[in-house]
GULOGU-169642 format. One record per residue: residue in three letters; y, x, z of N, C-alpha, C, O in turn. Coordinates in steps of 0.001 Angstrom, whole numbers, padded with zeros to 6 digits, always signed. Layout:
<pts>
alaYXZYXZYXZYXZ
...
</pts>
This chain:
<pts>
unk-039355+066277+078439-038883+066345+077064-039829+067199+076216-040252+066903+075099
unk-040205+068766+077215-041086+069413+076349-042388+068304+075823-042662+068117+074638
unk-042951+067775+076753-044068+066876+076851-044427+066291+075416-045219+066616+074532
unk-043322+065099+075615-042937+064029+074494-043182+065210+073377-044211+065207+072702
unk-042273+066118+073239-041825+066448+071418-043480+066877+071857-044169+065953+071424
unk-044455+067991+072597-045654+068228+071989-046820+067019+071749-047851+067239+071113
unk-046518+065808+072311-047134+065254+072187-046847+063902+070477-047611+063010+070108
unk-045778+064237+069992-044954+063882+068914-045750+064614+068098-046516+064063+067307
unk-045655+065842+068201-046270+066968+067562-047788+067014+067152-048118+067464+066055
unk-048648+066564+068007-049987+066571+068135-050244+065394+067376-051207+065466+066611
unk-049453+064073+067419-049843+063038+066687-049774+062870+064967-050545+062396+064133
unk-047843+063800+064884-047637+064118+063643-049202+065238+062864-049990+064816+062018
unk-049218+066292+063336-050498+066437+062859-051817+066344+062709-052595+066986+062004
unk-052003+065320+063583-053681+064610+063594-053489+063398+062659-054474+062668+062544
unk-052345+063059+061955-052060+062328+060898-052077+063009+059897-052897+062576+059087
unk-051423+064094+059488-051725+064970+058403-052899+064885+058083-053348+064257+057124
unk-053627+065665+059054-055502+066277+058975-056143+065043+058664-057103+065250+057921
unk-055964+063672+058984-056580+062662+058411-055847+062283+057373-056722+061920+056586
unk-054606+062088+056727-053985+061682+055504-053978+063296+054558-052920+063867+054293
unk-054955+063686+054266-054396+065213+053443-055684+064417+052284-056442+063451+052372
unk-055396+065395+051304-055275+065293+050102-056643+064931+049499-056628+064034+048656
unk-058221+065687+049909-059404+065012+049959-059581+063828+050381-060057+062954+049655
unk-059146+063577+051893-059762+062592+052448-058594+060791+051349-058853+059632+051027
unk-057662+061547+051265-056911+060414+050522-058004+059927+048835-058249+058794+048421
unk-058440+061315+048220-059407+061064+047128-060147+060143+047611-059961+059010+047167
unk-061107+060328+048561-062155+060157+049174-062372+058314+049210-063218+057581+048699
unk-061207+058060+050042-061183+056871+050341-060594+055718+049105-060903+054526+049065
unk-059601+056499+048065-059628+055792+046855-060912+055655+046024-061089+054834+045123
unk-061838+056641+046488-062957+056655+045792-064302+054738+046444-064982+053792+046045
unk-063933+055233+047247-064901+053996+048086-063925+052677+047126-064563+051895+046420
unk-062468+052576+047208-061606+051785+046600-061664+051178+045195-061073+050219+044698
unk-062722+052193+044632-062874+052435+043348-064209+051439+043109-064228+050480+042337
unk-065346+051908+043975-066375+050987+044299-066846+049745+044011-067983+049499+043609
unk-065938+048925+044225-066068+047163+044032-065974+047124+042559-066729+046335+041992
unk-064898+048092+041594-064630+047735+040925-065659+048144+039815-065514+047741+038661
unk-066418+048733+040084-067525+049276+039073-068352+048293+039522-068745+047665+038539
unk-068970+047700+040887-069739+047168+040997-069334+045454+040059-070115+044897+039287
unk-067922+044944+040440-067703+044073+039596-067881+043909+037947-068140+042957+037210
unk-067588+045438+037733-067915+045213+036090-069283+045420+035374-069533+045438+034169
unk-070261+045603+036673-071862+045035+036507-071973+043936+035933-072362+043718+034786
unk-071609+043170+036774-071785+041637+036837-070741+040724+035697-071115+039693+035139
unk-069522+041295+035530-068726+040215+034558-069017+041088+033365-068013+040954+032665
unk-069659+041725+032889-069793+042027+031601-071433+042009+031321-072230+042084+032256
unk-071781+041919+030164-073431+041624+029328-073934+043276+029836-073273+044256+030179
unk-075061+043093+029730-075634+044680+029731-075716+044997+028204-075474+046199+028099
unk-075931+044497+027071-076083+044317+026069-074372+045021+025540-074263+045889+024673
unk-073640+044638+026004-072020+044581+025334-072022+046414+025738-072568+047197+026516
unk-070865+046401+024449-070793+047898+024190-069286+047959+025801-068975+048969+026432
unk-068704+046529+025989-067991+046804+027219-068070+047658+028024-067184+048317+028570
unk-070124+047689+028220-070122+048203+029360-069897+049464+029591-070009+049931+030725
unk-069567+050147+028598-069048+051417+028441-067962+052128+029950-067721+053243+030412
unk-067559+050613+030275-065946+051032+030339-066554+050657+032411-065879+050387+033405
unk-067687+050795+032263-068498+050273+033823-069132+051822+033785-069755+052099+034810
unk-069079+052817+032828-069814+053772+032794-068635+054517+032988-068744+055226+033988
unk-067527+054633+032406-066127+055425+032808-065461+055246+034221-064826+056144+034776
unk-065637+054196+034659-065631+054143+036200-065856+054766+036938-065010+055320+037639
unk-067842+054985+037117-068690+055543+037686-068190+057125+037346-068282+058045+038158
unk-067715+057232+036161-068169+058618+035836-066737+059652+037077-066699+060666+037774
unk-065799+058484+036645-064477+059038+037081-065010+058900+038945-065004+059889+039677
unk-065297+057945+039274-065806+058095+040855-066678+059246+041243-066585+059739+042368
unk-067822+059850+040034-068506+060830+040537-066984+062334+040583-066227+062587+041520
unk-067024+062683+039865-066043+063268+039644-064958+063994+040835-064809+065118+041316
unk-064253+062507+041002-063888+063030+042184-064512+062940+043489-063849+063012+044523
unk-065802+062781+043471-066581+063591+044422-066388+064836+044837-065791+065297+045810
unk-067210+065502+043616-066641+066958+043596-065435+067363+043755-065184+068370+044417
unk-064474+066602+043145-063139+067198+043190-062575+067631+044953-062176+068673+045474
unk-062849+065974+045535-062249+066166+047101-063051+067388+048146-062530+067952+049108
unk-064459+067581+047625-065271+068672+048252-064271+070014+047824-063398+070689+048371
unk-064817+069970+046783-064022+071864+046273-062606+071770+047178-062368+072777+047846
unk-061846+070897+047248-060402+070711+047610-060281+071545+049425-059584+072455+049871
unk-061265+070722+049977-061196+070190+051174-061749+072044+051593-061169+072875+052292
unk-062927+072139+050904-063190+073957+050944-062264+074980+050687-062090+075865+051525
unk-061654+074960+049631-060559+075820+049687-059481+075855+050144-059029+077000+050133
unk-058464+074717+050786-057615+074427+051604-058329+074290+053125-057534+073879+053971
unk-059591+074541+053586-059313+074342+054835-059113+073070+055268-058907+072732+056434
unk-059166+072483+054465-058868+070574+054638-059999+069820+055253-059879+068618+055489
unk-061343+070627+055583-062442+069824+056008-062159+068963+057644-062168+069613+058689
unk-061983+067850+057629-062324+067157+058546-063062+066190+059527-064071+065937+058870
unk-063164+065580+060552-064073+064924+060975-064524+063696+059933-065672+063445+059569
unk-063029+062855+059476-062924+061938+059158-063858+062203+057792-065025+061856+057609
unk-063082+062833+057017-063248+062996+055617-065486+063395+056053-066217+062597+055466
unk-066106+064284+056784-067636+064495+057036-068181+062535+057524-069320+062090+057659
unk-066951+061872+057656-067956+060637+057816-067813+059552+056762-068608+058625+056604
unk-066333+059850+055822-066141+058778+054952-066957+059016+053739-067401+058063+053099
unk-067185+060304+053377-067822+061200+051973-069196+060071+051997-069393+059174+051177
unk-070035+060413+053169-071520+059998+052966-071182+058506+052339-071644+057989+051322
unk-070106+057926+053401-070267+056597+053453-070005+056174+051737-070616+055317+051098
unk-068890+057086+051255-068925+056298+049718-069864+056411+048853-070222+055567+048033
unk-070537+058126+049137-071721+057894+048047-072856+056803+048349-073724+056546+047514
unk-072801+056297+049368-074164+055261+049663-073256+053963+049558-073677+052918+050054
unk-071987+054002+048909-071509+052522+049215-072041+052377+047169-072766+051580+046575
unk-071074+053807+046618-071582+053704+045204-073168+053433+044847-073446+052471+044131
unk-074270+054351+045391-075496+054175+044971-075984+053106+045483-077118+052921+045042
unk-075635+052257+046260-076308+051129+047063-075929+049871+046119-076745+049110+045599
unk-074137+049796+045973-073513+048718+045105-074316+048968+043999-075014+047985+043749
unk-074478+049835+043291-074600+050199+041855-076489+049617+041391-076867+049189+040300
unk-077321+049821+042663-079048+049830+042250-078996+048156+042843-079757+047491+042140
unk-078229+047169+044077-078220+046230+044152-077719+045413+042841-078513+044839+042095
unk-076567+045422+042679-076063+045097+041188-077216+044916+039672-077653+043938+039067
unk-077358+046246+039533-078782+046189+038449-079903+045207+038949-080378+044350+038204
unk-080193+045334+039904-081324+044510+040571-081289+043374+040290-082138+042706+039698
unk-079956+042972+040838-079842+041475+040875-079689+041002+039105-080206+039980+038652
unk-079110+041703+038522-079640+041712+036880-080090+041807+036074-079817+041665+034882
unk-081665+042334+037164-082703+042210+036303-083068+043724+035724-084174+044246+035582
unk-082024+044131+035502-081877+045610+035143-082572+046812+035868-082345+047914+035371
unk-083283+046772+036830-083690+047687+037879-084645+047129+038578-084429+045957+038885
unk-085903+047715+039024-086851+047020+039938-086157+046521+041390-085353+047320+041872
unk-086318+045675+041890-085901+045719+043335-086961+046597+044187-086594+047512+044924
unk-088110+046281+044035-088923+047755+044932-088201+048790+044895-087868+049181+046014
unk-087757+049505+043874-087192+051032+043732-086190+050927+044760-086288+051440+045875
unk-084979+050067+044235-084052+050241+044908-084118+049886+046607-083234+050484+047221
unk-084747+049274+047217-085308+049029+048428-086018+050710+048794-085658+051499+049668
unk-086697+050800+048165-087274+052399+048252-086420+053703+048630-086845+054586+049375
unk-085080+053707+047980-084343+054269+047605-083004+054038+048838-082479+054959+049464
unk-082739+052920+048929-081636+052800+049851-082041+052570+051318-081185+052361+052177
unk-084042+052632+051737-084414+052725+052545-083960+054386+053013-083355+054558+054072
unk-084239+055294+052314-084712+056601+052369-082890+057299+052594-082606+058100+053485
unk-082010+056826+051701-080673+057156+051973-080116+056961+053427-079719+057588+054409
unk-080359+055570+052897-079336+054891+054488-080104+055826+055745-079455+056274+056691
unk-081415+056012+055601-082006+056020+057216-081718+057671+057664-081527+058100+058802
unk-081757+058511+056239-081515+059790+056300-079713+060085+057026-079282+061043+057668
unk-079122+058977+056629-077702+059452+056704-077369+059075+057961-076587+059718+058660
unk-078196+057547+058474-077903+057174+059841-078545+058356+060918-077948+058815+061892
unk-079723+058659+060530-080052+060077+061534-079263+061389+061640-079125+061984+062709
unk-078832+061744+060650-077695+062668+060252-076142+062083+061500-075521+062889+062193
unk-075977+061198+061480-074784+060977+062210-075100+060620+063901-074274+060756+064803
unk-076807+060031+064088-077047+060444+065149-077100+061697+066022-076711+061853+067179
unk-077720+062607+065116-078558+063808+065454-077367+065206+065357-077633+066377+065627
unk-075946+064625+064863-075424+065622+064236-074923+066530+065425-075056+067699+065063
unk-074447+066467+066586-074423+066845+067647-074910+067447+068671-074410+067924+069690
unk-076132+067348+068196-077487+067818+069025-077659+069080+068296-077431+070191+068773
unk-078158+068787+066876-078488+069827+066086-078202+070127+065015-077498+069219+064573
unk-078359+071073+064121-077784+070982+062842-079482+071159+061620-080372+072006+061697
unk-079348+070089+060712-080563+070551+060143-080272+070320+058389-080220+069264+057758
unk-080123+071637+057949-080091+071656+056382-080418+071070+055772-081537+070599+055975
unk-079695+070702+054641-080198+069963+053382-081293+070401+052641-081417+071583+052317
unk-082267+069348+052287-083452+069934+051308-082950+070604+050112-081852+070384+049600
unk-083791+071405+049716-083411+072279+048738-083056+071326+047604-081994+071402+046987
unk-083889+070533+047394-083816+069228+045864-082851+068252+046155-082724+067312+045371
unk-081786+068369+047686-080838+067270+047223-079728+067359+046559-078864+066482+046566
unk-079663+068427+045932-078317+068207+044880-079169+067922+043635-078747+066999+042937
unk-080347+068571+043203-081041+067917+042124-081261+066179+042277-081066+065365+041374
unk-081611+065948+043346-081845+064240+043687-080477+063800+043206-080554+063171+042151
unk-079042+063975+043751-077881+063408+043624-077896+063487+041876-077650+062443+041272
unk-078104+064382+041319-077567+064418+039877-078654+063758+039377-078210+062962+038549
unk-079941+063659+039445-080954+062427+038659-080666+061271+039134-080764+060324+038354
unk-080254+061022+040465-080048+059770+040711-078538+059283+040011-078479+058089+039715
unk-077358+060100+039738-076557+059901+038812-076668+059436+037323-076238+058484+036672
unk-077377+060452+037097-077838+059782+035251-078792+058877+035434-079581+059050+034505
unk-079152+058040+036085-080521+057421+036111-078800+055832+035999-078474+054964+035189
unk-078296+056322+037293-077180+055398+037247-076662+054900+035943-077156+053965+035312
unk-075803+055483+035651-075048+055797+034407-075742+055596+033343-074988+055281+032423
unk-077089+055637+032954-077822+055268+031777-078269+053917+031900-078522+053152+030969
unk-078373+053606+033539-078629+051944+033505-077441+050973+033475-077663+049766+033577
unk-076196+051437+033341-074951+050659+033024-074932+050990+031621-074548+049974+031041
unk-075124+051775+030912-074730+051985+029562-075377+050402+029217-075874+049492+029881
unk-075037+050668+027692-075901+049054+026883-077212+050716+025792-077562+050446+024643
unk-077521+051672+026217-078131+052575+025707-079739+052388+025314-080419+052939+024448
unk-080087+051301+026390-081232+050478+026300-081441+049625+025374-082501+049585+024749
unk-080312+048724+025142-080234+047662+024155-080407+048616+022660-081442+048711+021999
unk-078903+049354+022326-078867+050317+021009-080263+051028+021010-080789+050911+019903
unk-080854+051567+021699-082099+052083+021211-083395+052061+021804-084164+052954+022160
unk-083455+050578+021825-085292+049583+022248-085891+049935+021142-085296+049740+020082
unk-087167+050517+021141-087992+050283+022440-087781+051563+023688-087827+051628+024917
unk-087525+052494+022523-088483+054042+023375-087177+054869+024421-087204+055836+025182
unk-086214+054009+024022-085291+054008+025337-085556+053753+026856-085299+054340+027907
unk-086152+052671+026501-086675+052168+027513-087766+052807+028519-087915+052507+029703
unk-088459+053712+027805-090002+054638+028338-089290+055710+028492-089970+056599+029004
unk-087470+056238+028124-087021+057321+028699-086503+057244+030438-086525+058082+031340
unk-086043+055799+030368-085138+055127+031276-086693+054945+032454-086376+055133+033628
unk-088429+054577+032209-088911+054553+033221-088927+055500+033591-088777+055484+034813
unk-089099+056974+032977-089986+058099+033322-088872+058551+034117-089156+058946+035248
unk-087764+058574+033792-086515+059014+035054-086260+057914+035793-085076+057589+035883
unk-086954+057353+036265-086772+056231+037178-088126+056688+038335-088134+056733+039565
unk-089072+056947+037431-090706+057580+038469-089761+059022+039032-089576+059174+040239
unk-089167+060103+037930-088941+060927+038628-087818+061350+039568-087903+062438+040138
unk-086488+060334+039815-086004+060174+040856-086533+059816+041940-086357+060481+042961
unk-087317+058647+041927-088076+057893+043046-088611+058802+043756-088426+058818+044973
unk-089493+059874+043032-089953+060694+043987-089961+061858+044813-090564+062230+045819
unk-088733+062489+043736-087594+063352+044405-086924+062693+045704-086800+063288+046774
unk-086514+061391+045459-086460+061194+046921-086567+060505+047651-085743+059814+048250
unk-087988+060624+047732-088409+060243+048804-089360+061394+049179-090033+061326+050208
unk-089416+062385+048398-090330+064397+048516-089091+064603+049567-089441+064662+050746
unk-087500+064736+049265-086707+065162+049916-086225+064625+051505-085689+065277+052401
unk-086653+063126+051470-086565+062624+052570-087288+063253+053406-086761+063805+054372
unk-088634+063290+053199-089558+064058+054084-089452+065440+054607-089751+065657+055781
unk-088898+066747+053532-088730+067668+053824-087648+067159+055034-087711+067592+056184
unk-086802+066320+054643-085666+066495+055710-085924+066143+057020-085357+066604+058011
unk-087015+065103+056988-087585+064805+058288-088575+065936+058913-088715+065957+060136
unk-089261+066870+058103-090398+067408+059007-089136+068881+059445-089406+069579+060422
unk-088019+069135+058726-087169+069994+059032-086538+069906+059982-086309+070905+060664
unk-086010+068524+060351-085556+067937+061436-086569+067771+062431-086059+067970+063534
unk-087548+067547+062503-088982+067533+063526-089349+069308+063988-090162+069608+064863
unk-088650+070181+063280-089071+071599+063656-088123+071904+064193-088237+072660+065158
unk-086716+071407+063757-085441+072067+064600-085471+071508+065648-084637+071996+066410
unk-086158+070524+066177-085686+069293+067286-086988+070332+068405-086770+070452+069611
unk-087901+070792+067923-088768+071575+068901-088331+072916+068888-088438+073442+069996
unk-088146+073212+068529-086856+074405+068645-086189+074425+069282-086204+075353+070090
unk-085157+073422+069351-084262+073028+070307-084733+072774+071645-084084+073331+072530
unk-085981+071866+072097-086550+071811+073206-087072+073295+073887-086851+073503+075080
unk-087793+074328+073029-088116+075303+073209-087048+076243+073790-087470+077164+074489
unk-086163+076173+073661-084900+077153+073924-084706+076106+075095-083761+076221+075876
</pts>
């Protein structure tokens, strides 16, 4: 009887720790996803609509932050919630630079560039995470927030309202995301290449 109720017990709260209050953001956030990526595509880039493809995004970044701060100050950090987080920001930045692409709106090189350097960083991260632990580059919260407005200015219609020299604002933050990260990818790899001999060394 003791058994059962602790084992009642153990299930009731390994349901909590995965249904608590970040990871519930978290996963409405991925939920949120399609629907920005849909209003790429059924609305003009031109139309002041697309405004309402930019309030989306904005509200998805948002509670980014929100479920982090949450999850830190409650103690709420979990396994689940350290594997769903990555997965939405690369479901948002991936939907969001494919989308433009396919509309013409965005180079496809970049974004190939770009979701090369994400995806492969995040898949090593979930390999490696066990073995070792290896810090974030100093420039990836700067990378996340240029690669945000770079977002968000290529859904606006901000291009259309103010062609030409809009447009020469929209490349030059397009060169200087690109190379933020893919500067940051590298730090993260030769950081990860020093901890990994480190690790052998010990």
């Amino acid at each position: 009887m003791t058994q059962a109720a602790d084992k009642s017990n153990l299930i009731e709260k390994s349901a909590k720790s995965i249904f608590n209050l970040p990871n519930i953001i978290t996963m409405a956030r991925i939920l949120c996803v399609p629907f920005f990526v849909w209003s790429l595509f059924a609305i003009e880039p031109e139309s002041n609509a697309r405004w309402f493809s930019v309030l989306i995004f904005i509200v998805i970044m948002i509670s980014d932050g929100v479920d982090g701060a949450i999850a830190r100050k409650r103690g709420l950090i979990t396994n689940l919630g350290k594997l769903l987080d990555p997965i939405a920001d690369k479901a948002l930045l991936g939907g969001a630079l494919i989308a433009l692409s396919i509309h013409n709106e965005f180079p496809w090189w970049v974004t190939i560039v770009i979701l090369v350097r994400e995806l492969g960083i995040t898949a090593y991260r979930l390999v490696v995470v066990k073995r070792e632990v290896v810090a974030a580059s100093s420039g990836g919260k700067l990378k996340t927030i240029l690669q945000s407005v770079l977002i968000g200015s290529l859904a606006s219609p901000l291009e259309f309202a103010f062609a030409p020299w809009y447009l020469t604002v929209e490349s030059v933050l397009t060169a200087v995301v690109l190379v933020i990260t893919v500067s940051t990818g590298l730090q993260y790899l030769i950081a990860a290449g020093r901890a990994r001999q480190q690790r052998i060394k010990e």
